[in-house]
C-alpha positions in Angstrom: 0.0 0.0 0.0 0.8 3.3 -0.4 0.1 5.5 1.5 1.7 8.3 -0.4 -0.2 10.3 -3.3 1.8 9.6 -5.8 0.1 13.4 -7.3 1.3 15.1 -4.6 5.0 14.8 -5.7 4.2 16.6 -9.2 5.1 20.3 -9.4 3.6 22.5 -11.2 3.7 23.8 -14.5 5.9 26.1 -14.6 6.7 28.1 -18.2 9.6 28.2 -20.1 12.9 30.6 -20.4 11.8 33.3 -22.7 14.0 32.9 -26.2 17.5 35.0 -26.0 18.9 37.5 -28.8 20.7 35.1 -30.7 20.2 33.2 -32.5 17.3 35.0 -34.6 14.6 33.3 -36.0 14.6 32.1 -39.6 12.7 34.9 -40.7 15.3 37.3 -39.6 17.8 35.6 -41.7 15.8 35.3 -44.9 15.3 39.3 -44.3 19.1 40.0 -43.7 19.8 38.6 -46.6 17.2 40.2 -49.0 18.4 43.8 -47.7 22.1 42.4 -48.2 21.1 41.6 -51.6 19.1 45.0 -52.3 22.5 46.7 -50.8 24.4 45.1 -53.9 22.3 45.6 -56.4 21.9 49.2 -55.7 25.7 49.7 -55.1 26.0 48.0 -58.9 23.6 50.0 -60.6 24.9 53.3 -59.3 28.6 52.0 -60.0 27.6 51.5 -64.0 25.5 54.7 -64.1 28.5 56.3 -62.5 30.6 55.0 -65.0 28.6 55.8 -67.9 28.6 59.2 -67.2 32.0 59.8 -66.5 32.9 61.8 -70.0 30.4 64.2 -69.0 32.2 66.1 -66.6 35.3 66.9 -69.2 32.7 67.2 -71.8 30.8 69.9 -70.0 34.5 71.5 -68.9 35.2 71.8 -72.4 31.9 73.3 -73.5 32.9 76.0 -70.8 36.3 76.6 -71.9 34.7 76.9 -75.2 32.0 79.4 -74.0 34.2 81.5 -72.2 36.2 82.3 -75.4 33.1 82.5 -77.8 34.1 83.5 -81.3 33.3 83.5 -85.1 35.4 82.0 -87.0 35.5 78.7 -88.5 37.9 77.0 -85.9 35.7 77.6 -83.1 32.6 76.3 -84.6 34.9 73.2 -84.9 36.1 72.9 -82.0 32.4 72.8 -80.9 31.7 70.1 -83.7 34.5 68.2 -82.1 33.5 68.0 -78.7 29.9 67.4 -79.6 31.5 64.5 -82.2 34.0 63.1 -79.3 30.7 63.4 -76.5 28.8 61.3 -79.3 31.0 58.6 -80.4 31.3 57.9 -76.2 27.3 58.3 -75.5 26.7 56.1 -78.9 28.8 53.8 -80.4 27.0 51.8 -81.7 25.7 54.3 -84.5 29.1 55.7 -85.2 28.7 59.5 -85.3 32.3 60.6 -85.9 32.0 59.3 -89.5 28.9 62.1 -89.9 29.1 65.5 -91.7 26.8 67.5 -92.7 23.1 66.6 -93.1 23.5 63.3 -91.4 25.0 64.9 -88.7 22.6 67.3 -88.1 20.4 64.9 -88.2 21.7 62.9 -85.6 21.7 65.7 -83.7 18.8 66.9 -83.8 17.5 63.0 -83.2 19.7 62.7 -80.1 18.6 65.8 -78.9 16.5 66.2 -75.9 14.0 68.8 -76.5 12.9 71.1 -78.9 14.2 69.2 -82.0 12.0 71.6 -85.0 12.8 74.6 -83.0 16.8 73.5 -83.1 17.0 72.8 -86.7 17.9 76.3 -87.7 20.8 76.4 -85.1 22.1 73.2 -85.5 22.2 74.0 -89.3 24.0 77.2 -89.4 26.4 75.7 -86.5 26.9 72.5 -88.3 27.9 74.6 -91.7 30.3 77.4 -89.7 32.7 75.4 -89.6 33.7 75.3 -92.6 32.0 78.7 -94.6 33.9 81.6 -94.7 32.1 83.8 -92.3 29.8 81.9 -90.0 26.6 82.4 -89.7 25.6 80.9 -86.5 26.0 83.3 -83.3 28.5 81.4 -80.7 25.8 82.0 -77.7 23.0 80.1 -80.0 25.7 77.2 -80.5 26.7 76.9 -76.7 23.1 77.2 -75.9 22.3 73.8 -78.1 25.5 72.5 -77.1 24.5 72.7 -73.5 20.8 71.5 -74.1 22.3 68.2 -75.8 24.9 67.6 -73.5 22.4 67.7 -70.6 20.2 65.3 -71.8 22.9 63.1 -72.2 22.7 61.3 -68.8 22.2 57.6 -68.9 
């Protein structure tokens, strides 16, 4: 016989620990590594744009030189030409502006341009054709002004 109760030697319930910091719960992880991932990819994407865009800066130097020293004769007009040429063969390769002259290259330019492309025809004309006629017929602060307009549009 017993005389005990055998219930009487159970405790009782008593809860357990509460969970520590570490380590986290699967759901933490899976969210760690989604912002890690996020991280990257943002830190690649504003690497390439970086890079993409890193003639601009001489590019827009140049124009500046060039508009500080405005003048009408032929070799300035080409010296804008050039920079415009050299900013296009880097911006688009693939369609080989430096082999354009006249017509074709206004027509790229004015095609590449980023805004008012009927009300630029006239300047980009008479810029395009200064450069080589005898007494220019484009004003240097019309020139710069396009030149400006088309290199800021330029961003990737």
């Amino acid at each position: 016989m017993m005389e005990q109760d055998p219930l009487s030697q159970l405790r009782d319930i008593h809860l357990p620990q509460p969970g520590g910091f570490w380590p986290p719960a699967p759901g933490w992880w899976i969210l760690l590594a989604i912002g890690i991932a996020l991280t990257v990819l943002a830190f690649v994407y504003l690497r390439r744009k970086h890079r993409r865009n890193r003639w601009l800066g001489p590019a827009r130097k140049e124009l500046q030189e060039l508009a500080q020293n405005p003048s009408t004769d032929n070799q300035w007009f080409a010296d804008l030409n050039q920079l415009l040429k050299r900013s296009a063969r880097i911006r688009y390769p693939e369609r080989v502006p430096e082999s354009l002259s006249g017509e074709p290259w206004i027509q790229f330019l004015l095609e590449t341009s980023p805004k008012d492309r009927v009300a630029s025809r006239p300047v980009v004309e008479t810029m395009v054709n200064s450069a080589w006629q005898p007494i220019p017929g484009c004003k240097p602060e019309d020139a710069i002004a396009f030149a400006r307009v088309w290199l800021g549009g330029q961003k990737c």
